[in-house]
C-alpha positions in Angstrom: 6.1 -16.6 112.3 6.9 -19.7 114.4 9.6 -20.6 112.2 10.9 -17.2 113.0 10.1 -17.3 117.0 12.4 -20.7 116.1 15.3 -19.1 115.0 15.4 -16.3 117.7 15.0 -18.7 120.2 18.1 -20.8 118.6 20.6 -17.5 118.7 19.0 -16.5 122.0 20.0 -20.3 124.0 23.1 -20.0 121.2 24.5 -16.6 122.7 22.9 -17.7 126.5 25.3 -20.5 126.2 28.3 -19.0 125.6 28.6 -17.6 128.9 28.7 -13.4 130.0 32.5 -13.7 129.6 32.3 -14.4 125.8 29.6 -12.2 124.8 31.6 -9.5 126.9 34.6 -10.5 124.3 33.1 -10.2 121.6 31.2 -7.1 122.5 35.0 -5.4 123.3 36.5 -6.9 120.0 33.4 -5.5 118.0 34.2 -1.9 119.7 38.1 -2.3 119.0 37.3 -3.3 115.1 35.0 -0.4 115.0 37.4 2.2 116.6 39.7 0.7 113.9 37.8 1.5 110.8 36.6 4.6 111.7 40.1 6.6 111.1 42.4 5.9 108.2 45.6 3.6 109.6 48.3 2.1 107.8 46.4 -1.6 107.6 49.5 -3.4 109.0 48.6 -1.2 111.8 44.9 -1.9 111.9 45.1 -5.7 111.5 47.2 -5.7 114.1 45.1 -4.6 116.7 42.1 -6.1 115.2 44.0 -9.2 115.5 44.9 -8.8 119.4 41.6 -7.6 120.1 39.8 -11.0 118.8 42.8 -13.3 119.8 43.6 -12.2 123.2 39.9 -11.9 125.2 39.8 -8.6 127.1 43.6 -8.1 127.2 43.4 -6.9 123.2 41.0 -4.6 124.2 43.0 -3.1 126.9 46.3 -3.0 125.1 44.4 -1.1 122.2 42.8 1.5 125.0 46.6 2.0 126.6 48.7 1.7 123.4 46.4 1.4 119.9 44.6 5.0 120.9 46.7 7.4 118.5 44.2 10.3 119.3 43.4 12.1 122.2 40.1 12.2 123.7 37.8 14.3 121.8 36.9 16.4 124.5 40.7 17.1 124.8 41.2 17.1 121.0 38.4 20.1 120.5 39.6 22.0 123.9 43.3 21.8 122.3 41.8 22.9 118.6 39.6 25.2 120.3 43.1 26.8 122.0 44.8 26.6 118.9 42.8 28.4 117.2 42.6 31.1 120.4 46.6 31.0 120.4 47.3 31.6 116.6 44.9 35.0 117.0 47.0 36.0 119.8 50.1 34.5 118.0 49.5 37.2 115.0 48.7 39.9 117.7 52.0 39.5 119.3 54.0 38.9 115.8 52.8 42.4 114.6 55.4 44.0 117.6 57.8 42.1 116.0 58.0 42.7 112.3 61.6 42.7 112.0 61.9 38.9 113.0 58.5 38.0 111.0 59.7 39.9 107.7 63.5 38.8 108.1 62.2 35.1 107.7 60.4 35.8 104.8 62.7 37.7 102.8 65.7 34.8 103.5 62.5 32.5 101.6 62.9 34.6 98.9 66.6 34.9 98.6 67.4 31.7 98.3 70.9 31.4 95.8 69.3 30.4 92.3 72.0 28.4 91.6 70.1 26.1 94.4 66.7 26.1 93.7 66.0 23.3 95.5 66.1 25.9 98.4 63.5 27.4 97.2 61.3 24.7 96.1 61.2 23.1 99.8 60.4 26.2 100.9 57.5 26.7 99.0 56.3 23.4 99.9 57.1 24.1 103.6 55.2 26.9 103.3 51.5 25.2 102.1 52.6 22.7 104.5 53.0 24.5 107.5 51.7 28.2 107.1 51.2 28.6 110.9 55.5 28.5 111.2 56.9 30.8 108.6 60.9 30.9 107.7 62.3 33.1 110.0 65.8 34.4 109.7 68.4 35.8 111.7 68.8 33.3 114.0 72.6 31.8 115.1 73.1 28.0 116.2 75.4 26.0 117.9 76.1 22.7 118.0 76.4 20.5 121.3 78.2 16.8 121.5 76.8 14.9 124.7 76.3 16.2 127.8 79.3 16.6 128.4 79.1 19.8 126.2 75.6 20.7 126.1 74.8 20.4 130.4 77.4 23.1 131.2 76.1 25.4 128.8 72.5 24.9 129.5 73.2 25.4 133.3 75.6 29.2 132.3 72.1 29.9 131.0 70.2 28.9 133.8 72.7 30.5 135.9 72.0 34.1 133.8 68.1 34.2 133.8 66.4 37.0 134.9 62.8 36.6 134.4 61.6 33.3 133.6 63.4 29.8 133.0 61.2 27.2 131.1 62.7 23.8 131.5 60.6 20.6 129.3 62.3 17.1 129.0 60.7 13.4 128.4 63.2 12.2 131.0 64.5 14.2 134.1 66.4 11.4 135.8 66.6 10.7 139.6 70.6 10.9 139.7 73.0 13.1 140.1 72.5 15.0 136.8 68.4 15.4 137.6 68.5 17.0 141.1 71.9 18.8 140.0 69.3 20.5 137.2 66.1 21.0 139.8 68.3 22.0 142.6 70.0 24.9 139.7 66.4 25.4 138.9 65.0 25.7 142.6 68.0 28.3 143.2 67.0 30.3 140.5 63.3 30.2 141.6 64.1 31.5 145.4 66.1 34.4 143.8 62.8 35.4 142.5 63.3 33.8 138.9 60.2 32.6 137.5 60.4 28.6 136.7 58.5 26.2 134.7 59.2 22.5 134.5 57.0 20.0 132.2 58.2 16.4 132.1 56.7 13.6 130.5 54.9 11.1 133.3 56.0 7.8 131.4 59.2 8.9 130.6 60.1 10.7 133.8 58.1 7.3 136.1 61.1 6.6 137.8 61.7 10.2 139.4 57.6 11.0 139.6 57.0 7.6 141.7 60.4 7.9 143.8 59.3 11.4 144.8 62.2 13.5 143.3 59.7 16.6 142.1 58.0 16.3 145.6 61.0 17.4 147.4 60.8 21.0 145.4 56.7 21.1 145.6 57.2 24.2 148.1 60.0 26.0 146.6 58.5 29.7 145.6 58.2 30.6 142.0 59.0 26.8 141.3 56.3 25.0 139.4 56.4 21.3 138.4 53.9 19.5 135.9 53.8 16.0 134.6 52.5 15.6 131.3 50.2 13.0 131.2 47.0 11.8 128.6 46.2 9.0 131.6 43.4 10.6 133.9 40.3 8.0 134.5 38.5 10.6 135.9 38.9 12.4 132.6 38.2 9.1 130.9 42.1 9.8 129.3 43.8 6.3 128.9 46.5 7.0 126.1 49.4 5.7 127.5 50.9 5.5 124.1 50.8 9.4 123.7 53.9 11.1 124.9 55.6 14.2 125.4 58.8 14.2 123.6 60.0 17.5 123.4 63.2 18.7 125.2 63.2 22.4 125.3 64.6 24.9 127.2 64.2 28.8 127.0 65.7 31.3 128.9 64.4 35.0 129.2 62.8 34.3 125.7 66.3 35.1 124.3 68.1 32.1 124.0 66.5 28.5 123.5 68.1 25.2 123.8 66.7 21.7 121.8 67.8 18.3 121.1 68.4 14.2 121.8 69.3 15.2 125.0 67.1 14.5 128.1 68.2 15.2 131.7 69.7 12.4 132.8 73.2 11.1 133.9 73.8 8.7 130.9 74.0 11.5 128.5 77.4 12.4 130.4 78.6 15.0 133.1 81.1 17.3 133.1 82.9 14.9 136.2 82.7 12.2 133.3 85.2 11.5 130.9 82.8 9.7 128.1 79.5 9.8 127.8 77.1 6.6 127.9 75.0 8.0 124.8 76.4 9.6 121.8 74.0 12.6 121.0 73.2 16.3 120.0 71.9 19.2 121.4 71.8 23.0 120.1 71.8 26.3 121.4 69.6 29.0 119.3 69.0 33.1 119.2 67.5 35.4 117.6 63.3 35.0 116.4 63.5 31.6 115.8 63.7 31.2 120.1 59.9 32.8 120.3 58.8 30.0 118.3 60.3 27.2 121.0 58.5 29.6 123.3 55.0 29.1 121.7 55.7 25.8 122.0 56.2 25.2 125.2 53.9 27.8 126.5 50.8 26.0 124.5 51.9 22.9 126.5 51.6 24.6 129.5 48.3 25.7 128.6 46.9 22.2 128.1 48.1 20.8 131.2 47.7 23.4 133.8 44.9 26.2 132.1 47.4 28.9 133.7 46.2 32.3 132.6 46.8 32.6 128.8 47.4 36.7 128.8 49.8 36.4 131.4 51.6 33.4 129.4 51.1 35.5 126.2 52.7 38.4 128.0 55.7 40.3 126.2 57.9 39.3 128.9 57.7 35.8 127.2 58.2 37.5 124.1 60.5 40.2 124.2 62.0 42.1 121.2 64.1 40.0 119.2 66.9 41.2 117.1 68.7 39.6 114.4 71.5 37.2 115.8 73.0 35.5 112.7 72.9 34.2 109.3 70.6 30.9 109.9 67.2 30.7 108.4 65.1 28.6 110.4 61.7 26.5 110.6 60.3 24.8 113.4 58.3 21.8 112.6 55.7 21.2 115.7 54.0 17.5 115.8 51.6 15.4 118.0 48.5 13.0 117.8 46.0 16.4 116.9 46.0 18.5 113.6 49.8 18.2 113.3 49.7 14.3 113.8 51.6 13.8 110.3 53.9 17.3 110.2 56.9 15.6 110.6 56.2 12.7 107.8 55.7 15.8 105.7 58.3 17.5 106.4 60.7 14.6 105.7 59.1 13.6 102.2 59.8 17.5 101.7 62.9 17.3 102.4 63.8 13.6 101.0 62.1 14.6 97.4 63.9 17.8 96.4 67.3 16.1 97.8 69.3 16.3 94.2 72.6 14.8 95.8 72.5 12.9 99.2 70.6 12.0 102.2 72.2 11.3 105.1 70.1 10.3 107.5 71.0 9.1 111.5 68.3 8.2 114.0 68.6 5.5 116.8 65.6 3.4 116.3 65.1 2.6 112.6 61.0 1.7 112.7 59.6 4.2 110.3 56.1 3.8 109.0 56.0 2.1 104.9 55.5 5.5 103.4 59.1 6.8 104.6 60.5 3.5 103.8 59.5 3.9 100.2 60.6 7.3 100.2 64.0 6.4 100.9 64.1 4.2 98.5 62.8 6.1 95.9 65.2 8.4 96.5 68.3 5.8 96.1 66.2 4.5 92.9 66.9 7.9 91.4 70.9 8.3 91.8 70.8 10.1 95.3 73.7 9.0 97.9 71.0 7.7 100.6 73.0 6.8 104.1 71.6 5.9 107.1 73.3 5.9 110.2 71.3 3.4 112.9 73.3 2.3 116.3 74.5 -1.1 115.9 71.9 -1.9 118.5 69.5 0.0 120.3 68.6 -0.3 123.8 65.1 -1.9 123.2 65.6 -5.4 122.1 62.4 -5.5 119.9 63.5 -2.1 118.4 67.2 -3.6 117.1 65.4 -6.5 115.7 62.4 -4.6 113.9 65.0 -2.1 112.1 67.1 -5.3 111.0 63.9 -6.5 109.4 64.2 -3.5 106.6 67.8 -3.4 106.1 67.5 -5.8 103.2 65.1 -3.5 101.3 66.8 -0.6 101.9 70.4 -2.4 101.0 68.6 -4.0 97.8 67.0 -0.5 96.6 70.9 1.4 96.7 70.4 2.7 100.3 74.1 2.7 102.4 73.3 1.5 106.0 76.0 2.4 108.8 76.1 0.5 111.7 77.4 2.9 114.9 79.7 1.5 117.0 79.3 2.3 121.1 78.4 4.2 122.7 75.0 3.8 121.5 73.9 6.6 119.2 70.7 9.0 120.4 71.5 11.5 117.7 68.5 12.6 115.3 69.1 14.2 111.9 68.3 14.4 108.6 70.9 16.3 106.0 69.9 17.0 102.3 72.6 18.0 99.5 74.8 19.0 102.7 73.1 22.6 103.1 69.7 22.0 104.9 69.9 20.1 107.9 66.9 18.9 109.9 67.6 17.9 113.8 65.4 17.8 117.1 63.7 15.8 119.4 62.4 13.3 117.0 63.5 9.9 116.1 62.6 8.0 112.9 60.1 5.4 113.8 56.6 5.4 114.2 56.5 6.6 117.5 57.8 9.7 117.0 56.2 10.3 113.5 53.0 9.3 114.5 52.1 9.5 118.3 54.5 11.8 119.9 54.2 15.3 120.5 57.9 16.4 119.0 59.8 19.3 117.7 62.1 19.6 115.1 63.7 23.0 113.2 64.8 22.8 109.9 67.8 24.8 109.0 69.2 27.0 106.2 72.6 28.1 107.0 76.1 27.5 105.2 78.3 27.5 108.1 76.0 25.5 110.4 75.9 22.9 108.0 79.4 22.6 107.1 79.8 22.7 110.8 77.6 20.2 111.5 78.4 18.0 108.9 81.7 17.1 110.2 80.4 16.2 113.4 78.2 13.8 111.5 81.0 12.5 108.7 82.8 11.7 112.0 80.3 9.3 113.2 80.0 7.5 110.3 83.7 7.2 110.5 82.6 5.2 113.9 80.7 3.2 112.0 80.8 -0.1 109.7 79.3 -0.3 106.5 76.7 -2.9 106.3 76.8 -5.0 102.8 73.8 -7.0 100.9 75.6 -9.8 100.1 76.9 -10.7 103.8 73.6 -9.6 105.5 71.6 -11.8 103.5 74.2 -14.6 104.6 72.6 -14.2 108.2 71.1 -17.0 110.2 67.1 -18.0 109.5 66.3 -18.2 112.9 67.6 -14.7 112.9 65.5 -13.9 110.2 62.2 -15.1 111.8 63.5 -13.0 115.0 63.3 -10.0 112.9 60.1 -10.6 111.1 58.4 -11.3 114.6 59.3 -7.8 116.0 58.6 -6.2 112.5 55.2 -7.5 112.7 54.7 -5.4 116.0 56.1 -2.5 114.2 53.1 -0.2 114.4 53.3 0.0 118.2 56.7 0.3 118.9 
């Protein structure tokens, strides 16, 4: 016993020693590790943090809280599940008036040409994958280069609503193309239109804190919400969670999504050339109520507006068929449908029989869709990727350069964009399915960002659409093994730096 008292007593003057600021360290570190191990992670991902947490006293802890949280608070997480579940009831309530749309998009499953059966496969898989978001056909698209193309025809359907407008965007700018859009919007509004507008707080800080949306805060029929998961009162610090999405519906008949936010470097119609090389695209037909849902359970979660009015059919009016395309929307975000995307593209990347051509502007996807790439060039399919020569994030250009040589080395043909710097997101299989939307392919956006793609079956579209594309990589040099393993060490240790931050970029 007094050999015991001994030891206590040792640790007790031990830990009394070391001062309330180290015991505090290690207690936060402790909490950090624990938070770690208590959800699977990709382990580069979890030493990481486990790492900053012990090596940087009290700052690891608060760069984890801010940026390492890839969940949202649980209270939030079960009131968003607990919605979900409330809004996919209602969802099959509402589909049932519109069996048309809902049976159209599963008989163009079913149709798929035999002589491409990998049609049909991805379906199938698409299907178990995501049965909340069936095929739906019908539906026509049309493609949008820049602002330049897409702002004028975005703002003709402003111009046309009728009922409702519902606007969402990571960035609304403070420049001339932002208040051109909210002063549109704000017309619209006083004509008795009703409007919606959801931005994104961190990626719309500049106009939230320079007091753009206050100036329209009393314009009737005009309402204005930041999305945020940063609330201390609601014990919400996930600053690392985002709202991605750029949507826009009109009336429930026509939808717009994209690269594009609303912001003056995407281009103006007074411009000549655009500062950022992207794509946008207009959609009809059933395919629009789905952008609806989206946005609309968005809505919900921020602002607990009335869900029978938000459900009401004026949201979701009678669609009729439009076109040819068959499309999918692929919802994602840090809840149930945290890894929907990374699904969707292993879907898509394994029954490719041909090529892959792949373009995204920041090039920092997790391992798993690294290796699928490569798996894919392993096995004889013409794998490009198309990445901006670089990005505008520094530590973004230099973690994508810290793949190349993997990707070069398995068969993968990288394409370096010239300027302007390339925003464009899309993924192309075989040259007939065509996946393109808000997000880009890196973890951020795979992982932690709530994002919205569609996936698209449709001949002309994609021969359409492929053009556009073929003409970028035409912008673009080919980047060899042999001279890009000639590059500078120091460059090298550059690279691996920034890759080893990877997981939080």
């Amino acid at each position: 016993m007094t050999m015991t008292h001994g030891v206590l007593g040792t640790l007790l003057d031990d830990w009394s020693s070391l001062g309330l600021g180290t015991l505090l360290h290690v207690v936060l570190a402790s909490l950090v590790t624990l938070h770690n191990l208590r959800e699977p992670r990709e382990p580069r991902s979890t030493l990481l943090w486990i790492y900053l947490a012990w090596a940087l006293p009290g700052v690891g802890a608060l760069l984890y809280l801010a940026f390492g949280v890839n969940r949202i608070p649980v209270k939030g997480w079960q009131k968003q599940r607990s919605d979900q579940s409330f809004w996919e009831a209602r969802r099959d309530q509402v589909a049932a008036s519109h069996p048309l749309a809902y049976w159209r998009g599963l008989q163009n499953a079913l149709q798929t040409s035999p002589e491409h059966p990998s049609d049909l496969e991805l379906n199938q898989i698409l299907d178990k994958l995501h049965p909340g978001h069936p095929l739906l056909g019908g539906n026509s698209i049309a493609i949008h280069t820049d602002g330049d193309e897409a702002y004028p025809a975005m703002l003709e359907a402003i111009a046309k609503a009728r009922h409702h407008i519902h606007l969402q965007s990571y960035i609304i700018g403070h420049d001339a193309v932002g208040r051109h859009f909210l002063d549109r919007l704000a017309q619209q509004a006083r004509a008795g239109v009703r409007v919606r507008l959801l931005y994104d707080d961190f990626g719309s800080g500049k106009a939230r804190l320079t007091g753009l949306f206050l100036r329209y805060r009393r314009v009737p029929n005009l309402q204005i919400v930041g999305f945020s998961q940063v609330n201390p009162i609601k014990r919400q610090f996930q600053l690392n969670l985002r709202n991605h999405r750029k949507l826009l519906i009109v009336d429930g008949h026509i939808g717009f999504i994209g690269g594009m936010n609303i912001s003056a470097i995407h281009g103006h119609p007074d411009r000549d050339r655009a500062g950022i090389r992207d794509y946008h695209f207009a959609v009809r037909g059933p395919i629009v109520l789905e952008l609806q849902y989206t946005f609309l359970r968005d809505w919900y979660y921020m602002t607990d507006e009335n869900a029978d009015r938000l459900l009401s059919q004026d949201h979701f009016p009678q669609i009729e068929a439009r076109g040819d395309a068959a499309i999918r929307i692929v919802n994602a975000g840090p809840t149930s449908e945290r890894e929907a995307l990374c699904d969707a593209n292993f879907a898509l990347i394994g029954t490719a029989r041909s090529q892959v051509l792949l373009g995204t502007p920041y090039f920092v996807p997790p391992d798993d869709m690294r290796r699928a790439l490569r798996v894919a060039a392993l096995r004889g399919i013409d794998v490009r990727l198309l990445i901006p020569v670089r990005t505008n994030h520094l530590s973004t250009t230099y973690a994508a350069r810290a793949g190349y040589e993997e990707m070069l080395a398995a068969g993968v043909r990288i394409f370096l964009r010239r300027p302007p710097f390339m925003h464009s997101k899309f993924l192309m299989i075989d040259g007939r399915t065509a996946m393109v939307g808000t997000a880009n392919f890196d973890n951020r956006s795979l992982k932690l960002n709530y994002e919205t793609n569609l996936i698209v079956f449709d001949h002309a579209f994609s021969d359409r659409f492929k053009q556009r594309v073929l003409n970028d990589y035409a912008n673009a040099d080919e980047l060899h093994l042999d001279a890009w393993r000639r590059r500078p060490r120091a460059q090298r240790l550059v690279e691996n730096f920034f890759n080893l931050a990877s997981p939080a970029l």
